[in-house]
Each structure stands twice: as structure tokens, then as C-alpha cells.
C-alpha positions as CSV (number, residue, x, y, z in Angstrom):
1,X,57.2,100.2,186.2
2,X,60.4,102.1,186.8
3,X,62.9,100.0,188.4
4,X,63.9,102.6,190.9
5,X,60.5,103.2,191.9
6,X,59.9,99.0,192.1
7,X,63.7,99.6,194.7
8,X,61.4,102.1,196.8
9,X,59.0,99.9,197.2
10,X,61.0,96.9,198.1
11,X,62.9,99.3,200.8
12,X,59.6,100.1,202.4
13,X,58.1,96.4,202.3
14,X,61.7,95.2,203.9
15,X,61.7,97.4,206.6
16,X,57.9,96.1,206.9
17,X,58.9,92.8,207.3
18,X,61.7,93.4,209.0
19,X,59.0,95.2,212.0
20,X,56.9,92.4,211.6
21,X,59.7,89.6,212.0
22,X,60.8,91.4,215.2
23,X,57.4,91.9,216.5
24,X,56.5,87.9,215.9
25,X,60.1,86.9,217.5
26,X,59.3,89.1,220.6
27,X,55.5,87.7,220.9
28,X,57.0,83.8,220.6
29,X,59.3,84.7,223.1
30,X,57.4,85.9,225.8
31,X,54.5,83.0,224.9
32,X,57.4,80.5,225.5
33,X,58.2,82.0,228.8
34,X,54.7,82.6,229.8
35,X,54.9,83.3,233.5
36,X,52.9,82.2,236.5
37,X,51.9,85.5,237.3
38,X,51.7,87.6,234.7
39,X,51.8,90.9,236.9
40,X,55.3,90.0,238.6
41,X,58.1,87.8,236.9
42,X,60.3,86.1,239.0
43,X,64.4,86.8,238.1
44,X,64.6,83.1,236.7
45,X,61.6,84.2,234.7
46,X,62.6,87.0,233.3
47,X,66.0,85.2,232.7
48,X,64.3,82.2,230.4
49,X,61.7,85.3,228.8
50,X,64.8,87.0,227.6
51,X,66.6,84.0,226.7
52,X,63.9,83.2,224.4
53,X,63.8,86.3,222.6
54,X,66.7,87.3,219.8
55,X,68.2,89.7,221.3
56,X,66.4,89.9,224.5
57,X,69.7,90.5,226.5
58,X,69.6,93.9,225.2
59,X,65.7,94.3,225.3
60,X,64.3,96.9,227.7
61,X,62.2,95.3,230.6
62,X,59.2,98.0,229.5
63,X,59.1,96.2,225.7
64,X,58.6,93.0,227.2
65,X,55.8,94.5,230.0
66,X,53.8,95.9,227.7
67,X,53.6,92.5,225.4
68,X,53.0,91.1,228.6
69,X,50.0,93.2,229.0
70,X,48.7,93.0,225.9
71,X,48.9,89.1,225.6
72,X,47.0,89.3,229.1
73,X,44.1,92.2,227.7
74,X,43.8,89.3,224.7
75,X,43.5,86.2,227.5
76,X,40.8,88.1,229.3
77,X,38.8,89.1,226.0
78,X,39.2,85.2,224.0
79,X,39.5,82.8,227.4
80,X,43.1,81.7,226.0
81,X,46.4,82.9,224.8
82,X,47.0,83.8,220.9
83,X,48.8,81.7,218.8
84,X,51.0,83.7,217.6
85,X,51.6,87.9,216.9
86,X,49.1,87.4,213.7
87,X,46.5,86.7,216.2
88,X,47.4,89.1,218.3
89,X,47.4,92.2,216.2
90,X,45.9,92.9,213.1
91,X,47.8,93.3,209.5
92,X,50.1,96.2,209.9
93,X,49.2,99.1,207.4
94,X,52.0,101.0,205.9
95,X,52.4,105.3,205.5
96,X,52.1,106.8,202.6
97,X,55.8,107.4,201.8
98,X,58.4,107.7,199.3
99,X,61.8,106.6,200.3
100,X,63.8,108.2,198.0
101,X,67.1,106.9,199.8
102,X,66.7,103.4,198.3
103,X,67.1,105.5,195.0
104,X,70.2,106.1,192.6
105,X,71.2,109.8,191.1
106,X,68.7,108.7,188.0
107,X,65.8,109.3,190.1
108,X,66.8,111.7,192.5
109,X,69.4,114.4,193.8
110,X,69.5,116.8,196.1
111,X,71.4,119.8,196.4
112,X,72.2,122.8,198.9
113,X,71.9,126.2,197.8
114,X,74.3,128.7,198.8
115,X,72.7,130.0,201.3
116,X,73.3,127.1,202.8
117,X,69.5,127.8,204.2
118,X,67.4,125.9,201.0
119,X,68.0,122.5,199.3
120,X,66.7,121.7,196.3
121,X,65.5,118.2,195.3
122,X,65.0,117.2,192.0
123,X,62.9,113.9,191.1
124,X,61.4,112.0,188.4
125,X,57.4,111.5,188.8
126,X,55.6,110.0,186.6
127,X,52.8,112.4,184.1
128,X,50.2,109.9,184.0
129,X,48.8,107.5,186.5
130,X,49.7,104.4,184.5
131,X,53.3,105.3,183.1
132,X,54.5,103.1,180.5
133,X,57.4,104.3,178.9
134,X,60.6,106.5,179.8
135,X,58.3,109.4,178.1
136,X,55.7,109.0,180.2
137,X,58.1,110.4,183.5
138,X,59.4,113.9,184.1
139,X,61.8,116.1,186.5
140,X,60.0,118.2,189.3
141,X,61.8,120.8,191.3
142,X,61.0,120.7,195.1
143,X,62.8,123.6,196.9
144,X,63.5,122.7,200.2
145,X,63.9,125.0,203.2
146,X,66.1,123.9,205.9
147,X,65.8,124.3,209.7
148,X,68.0,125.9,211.9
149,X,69.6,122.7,213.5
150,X,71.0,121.5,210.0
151,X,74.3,122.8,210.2
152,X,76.0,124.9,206.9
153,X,78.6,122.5,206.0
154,X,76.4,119.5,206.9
155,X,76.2,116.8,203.8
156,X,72.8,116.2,203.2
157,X,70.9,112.7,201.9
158,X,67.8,112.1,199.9
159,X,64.6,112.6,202.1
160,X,61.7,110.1,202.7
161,X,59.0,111.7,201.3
162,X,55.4,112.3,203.3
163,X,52.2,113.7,201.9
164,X,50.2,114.9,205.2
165,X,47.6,117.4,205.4
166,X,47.8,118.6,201.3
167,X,51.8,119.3,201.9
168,X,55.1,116.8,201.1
169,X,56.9,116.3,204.3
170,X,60.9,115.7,203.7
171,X,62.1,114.1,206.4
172,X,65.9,114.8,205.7
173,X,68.8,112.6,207.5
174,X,72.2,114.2,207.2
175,X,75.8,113.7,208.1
176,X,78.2,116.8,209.9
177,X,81.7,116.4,211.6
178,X,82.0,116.6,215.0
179,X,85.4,118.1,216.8
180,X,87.2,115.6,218.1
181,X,87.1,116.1,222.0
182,X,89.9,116.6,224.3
183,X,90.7,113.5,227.5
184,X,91.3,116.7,229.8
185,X,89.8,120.3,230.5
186,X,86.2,119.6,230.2
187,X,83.9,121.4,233.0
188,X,81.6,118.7,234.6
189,X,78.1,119.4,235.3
190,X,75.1,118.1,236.9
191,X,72.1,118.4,236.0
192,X,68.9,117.3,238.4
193,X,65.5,117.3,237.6
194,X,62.9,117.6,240.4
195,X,59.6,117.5,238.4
């Protein structure tokens, strides 16, 4: 296997884990600090809940609700609590992806155009569904048309890569400058909504 491709692959199963270690660290912490009533937390309760959670200080109230509710749809169905998130929810599934930003300039580049409209992005794919050699991989052309909102003297990054619906998806990240603003001479505005 292509070591850059075995890169991709660890990217993807890190930020996995990474979703999975947060979710399990949120569902301990609100187990810990179940409440008396579920459908109201006292202050001092929603004090020790967020104490118990990494990070919780900094956790909207709605995050910890809805865990809340779903540990309470669980109670209802099995006559207890769960144990633990892996109880709770079933094994996560991952997307069909390619996360070309966890790769070096040997596996992919991208590059604007002129135009400054169209990118094009060039990667190595392998010709066979078992490659086993260097041979056995080759360099495909993607053209890439950009939208409007990607500025023309914006730097762009490798895409993640998304097969939906018979097309590839490039979700493209990319880095602009942005004036410097001024302390004084703004115009202040207020905007209301009344829907």
C-alpha cells in the first residue's frame, strides 16, 4: 500500500477517534452528574455536570440537553441507564472520503488557473484494485471549477474528496488576507430580526 494513501487513512480514523473520544467523555460526564430531574437541572447541577465533562466550561447548555434526552429516551426503552456511549449508540460509520490534505506534493497538488475561475488537481490513483508496485499507480487530472466566494488571490489547499450521487465532491478550504481594520470611522449598524 502507498504510504501516503495508509497517511489518508490514518487522518480519517484519528479524527474518528478523536469524535468518538469526545462523544464518550461528554456521555460519562453527564452519567456522573445524572440529575434528579432530568427535565430541569438545578444551577449546582449543571455546575458538577459541566465540571465533569473536559471542557464543559465552554460546552453549550443545548449539547448537554440533548444527551440528556437521549440518555432519558434509552432509560425509558431498557428500564436503566447505559453504561457507557458504546451502549448508547451504535458503531459510528465513516463517509466515503479522500482526505487529500494529510497528503505530501508526491500524491497530490493543486493549482489555480489563470483565470483565477478553475483549479486543477492532480493525483495519483491506483490502475488496478489491488496495486502492488509504483507501476501499478498513475496521475489523473481533475479540473476544478471554483465558486464565486473563493476570492482571486486566495491560496488554495488540497480538497477532501466525496463521491456522492456518481460525481467527486471537492470540498476545498483556502486561506485570503483580510484588510487590517481601522479603531475609528466604522458606521455601526443594527440589525433586528422579527421572524
Amino acid at each position: 500500500m502507498n504510504d501516503r494513501i495508509v497517511r489518508m487513512a490514518q487522518e480519517q480514523a484519528g479524527r474518528m477517534l478523536r469524535s468518538v473520544k469526545w462523544r464518550a467523555d461528554l456521555v460519562a460526564g453527564v452519567l456522573a452528574m445524572w440529575p434528579a430531574d432530568p427535565d430541569r437541572r438545578t444551577p449546582a447541577e449543571w455546575d458538577a455536570v459541566r465540571a465533569a465533562i473536559p471542557g464543559g466550561e465552554h460546552l453549550p447548555s443545548g449539547v448537554i440537553r440533548s444527551r440528556t434526552r437521549q440518555i432519558t429516551a434509552y432509560a425509558r426503552r431498557h428500564g436503566r441507564l447505559p453504561v457507557d456511549v458504546f451502549e448508547l449508540e451504535p458503531s459510528p460509520g465513516t463517509a466515503r472520503m479522500l482526505l487529500l490534505a494529510a497528503c505530501d506534493g508526491q500524491q497530490a497538488t493543486l493549482e489555480r488557473a489563470d483565470d483565477g475561475h478553475r483549479a486543477l488537481l492532480r493525483l495519483q490513483l491506483p490502475t488496478r484494485p489491488d496495486p502492488a508496485s509504483y507501476a501499478d499507480w498513475t496521475w489523473v487530472a481533475c479540473p476544478i471549477t471554483l465558486p464565486p466566494t473563493v476570492p482571486a488571490n486566495a491560496v488554495l489547499h488540497l480538497p477532501t474528496l466525496r463521491p456522492t450521487g456518481g460525481r467527486v465532491r471537492a470540498d476545498l478550504a483556502f486561506t485570503h488576507a483580510v484588510p487590517r481594520l481601522r479603531r475609528t470611522g466604522h458606521t455601526v449598524a443594527l440589525g433586528v430580526d422579527w421572524g
